[in-house]
N, C-alpha and C positions, 0 to 999 in steps of 0.2 A: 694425981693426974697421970695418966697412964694407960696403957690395953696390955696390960703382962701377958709372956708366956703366948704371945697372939702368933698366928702362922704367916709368913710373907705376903702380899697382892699383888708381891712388886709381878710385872712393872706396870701393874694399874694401878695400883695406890702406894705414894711412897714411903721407906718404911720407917723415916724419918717424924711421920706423922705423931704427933699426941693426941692421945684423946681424954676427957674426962669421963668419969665414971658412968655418968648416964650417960653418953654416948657409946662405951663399951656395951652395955646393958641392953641399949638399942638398937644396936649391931647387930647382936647376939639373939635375938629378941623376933627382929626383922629380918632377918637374910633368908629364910627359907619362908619366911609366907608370898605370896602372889604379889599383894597388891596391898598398902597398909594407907592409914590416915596417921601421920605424926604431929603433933600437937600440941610439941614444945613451946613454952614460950617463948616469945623474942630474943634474941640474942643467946640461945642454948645448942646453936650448931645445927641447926636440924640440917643444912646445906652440907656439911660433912663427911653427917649420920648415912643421908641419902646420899653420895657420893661412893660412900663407904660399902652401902648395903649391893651397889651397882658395881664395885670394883669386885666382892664378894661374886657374885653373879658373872663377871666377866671371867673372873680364875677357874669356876666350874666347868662354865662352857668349854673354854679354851682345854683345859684337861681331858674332860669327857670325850668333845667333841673335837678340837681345835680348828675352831670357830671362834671369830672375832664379834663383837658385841657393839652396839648401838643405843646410846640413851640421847631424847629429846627434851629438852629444859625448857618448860614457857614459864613465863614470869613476868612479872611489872615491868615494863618499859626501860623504869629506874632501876631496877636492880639488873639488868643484863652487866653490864661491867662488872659488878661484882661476882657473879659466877664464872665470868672470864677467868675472873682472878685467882678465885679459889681453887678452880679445876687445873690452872696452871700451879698452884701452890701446893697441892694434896695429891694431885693425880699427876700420871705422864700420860695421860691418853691427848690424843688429840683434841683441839676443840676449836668448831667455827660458831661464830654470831651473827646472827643472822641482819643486815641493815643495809640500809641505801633505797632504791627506788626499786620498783618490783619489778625490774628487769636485769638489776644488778644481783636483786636475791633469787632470783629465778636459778641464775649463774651460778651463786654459792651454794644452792642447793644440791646443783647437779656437780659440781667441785668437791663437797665434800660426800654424793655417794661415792665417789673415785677412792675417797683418801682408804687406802691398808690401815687396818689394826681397829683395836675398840675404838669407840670417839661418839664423841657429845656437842651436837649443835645447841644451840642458844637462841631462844625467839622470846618476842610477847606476844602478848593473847592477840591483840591484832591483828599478827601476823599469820593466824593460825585460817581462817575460812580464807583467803585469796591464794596460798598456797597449800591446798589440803588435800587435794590430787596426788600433788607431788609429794609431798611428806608421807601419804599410806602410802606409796610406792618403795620407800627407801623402810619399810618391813622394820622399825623400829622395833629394839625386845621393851626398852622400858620408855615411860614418858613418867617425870615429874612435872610436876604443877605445882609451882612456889608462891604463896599469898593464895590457896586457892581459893579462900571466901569470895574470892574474885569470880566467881562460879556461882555462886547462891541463890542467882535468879533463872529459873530452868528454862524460861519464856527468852531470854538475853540470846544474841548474837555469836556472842561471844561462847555464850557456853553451849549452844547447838554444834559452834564448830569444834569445841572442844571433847563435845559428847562422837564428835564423827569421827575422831582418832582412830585409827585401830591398832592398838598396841597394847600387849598382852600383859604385862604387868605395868602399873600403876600407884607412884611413890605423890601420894597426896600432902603437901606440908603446907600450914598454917598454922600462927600463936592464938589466933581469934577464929575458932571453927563455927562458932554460933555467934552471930553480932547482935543479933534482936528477937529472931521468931524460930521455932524449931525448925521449921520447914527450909532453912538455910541448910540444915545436914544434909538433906535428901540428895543433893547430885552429888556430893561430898561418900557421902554409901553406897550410891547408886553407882559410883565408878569403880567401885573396890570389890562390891559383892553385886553385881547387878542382879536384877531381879529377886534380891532375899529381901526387898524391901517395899517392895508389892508397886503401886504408882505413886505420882506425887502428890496426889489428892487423897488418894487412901492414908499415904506417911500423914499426910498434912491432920 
């Protein structure tokens, strides 16, 4: 277990961190493509990996450019707390979660475009069409989408407002990327390489 011989993140990623071997591998693997589908099974870190490939991305910028980075988290409802936790566990960037009534998130939104340095808000898919104004205004570089089979139906609410995001790379993670019918990939590609995959009806 390990990432030998690996270069600091700090102070994005802390350097405290272990990783197993396929997470090394996936790092290394993902940090300079766009936009990936990871496709780990359950309990193999994928939350990490993409953490990892983000902190990767935040140290470029910050060198090249020195510019601060932004990534957007949407997720299951149930799993917010846990990315709280981890981003507090692996990362030093900032991070808010997004909850309460939509006047109190209104507020957090606009609280954390203020906060200095990289940093990473935390939402569920819900919360993504009543705020989605506001969110393409704060010019996100990355958006993960955790459970994204959560996505599969391209006619859904849920994933129109997901399709309206506009943020330029795109860290796709699920253990179940196909549950029943091919045509579950299609938004799942279509967010990663858009248009290499012609419509949904044609994929289908």
């Amino acid at each position: 277990m390990g990432l030998h011989n690996r270069k600091s993140l700090e102070p994005f990623i802390r350097d405290e961190v272990d990783y197993y071997e396929h997470q090394t591998e996936g790092v290394r693997f993902l940090w300079n493509m766009q936009s990936f589908l990871l496709a780990d099974d359950m309990g193999l870190g994928k939350s990490l990996t993409s953490l990892t490939v983000f902190g990767v991305h935040c140290k470029k910028i910050m060198d090249k450019h020195n510019k601060h980075s932004s990534m957007l988290v949407v997720c299951p409802v149930s799993l917010k707390g846990n990315w709280a936790d981890e981003i507090e566990k692996f990362t030093r960037m900032e991070c808010v979660v997004l909850d309460g009534t939509p006047a109190v998130r209104k507020k957090q939104i606009e609280d954390f475009a203020e906060i200095q340095g990289s940093k990473i808000l935390v939402i569920n898919y819900e919360q993504v069409k009543p705020h989605l104004a506001q969110l393409n205004k704060l010019s996100f570089d990355v958006v993960t989408a955790d459970e994204a089979h959560y996505l599969k139906n391209h006619k859904s609410q849920r994933t129109k407002a997901f399709q309206s995001l506009r943020v330029p790379r795109n860290f796709m993670l699920t253990g179940t990327p196909l549950l029943n019918n091919v045509n579950e990939l299609w938004v799942l590609l279509d967010r990663i390489q858009p248009g290499q995959w012609g419509t949904y009806w044609g994929f289908t």
